[in-house]
N, C-alpha and C positions, 0 to 999 in steps of 0.2 A: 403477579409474575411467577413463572412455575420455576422450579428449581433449576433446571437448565438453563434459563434464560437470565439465572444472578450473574452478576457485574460488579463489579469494586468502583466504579463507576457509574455519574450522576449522567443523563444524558437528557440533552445534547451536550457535548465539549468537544474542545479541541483532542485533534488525534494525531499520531504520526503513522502512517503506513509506510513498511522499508521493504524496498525487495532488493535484493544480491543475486548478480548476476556477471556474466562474463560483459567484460568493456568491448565497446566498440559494437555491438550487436545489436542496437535497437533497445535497449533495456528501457530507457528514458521514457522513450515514446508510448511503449507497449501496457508499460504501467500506470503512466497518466491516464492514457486512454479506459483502462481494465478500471480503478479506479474512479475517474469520472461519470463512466455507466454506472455506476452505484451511487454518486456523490456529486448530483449537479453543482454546478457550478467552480466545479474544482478547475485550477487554469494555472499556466504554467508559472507560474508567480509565487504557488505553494509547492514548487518541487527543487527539492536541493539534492545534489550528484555530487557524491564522494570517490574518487578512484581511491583503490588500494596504493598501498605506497609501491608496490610495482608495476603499478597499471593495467594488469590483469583482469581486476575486477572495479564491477562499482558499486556502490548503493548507493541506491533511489530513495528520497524519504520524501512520501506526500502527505504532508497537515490539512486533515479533512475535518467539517463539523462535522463528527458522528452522531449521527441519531437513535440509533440501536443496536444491542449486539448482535443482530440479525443481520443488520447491515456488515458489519464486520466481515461477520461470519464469509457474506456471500462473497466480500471481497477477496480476503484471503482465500478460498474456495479457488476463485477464478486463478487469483496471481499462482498458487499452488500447482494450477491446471497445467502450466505454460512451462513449455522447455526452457528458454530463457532464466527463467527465476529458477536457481538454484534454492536461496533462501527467502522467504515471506515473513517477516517479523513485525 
């Protein structure tokens, strides 16, 4: 493994992928989907939505078997990409 490619992390394991976004806009959908393209078999059973306490916002958290931080990488990459996602954590 080359030096860019260390992780604190044993893989495969569990993950959470979060994106923050404005409520009400499609966030849900956009992120399972952007996510799943990376992480077969991911389904809506692994995604929990938090609104903000003013309803504003939400986060998206999808618990994915990660298999590499390549994988990671591309996902965040994508969610990043998206006007929607303000934040990718």
């Amino acid at each position: 493994m080359s030096e860019s490619e260390t992780t604190p992390f044993d893989f495969p394991c569990r993950f959470p992928v979060k994106a923050i976004g404005p409520a009400n806009r499609g966030l849900e959908a956009l992120a399972l989907e952007i996510v799943a393209r990376h992480a077969p078999g991911t389904e809506e059973t692994d995604v929990t939505v938090r609104p903000s306490r003013g309803g504003k916002w939400i986060s998206v958290t999808i618990r994915i078997e990660a298999q590499s931080k390549g994988q990671l990488d591309a996902i965040y990459r994508d969610l990043s990409a998206e006007d929607l996602v303000v934040w990718a954590l």
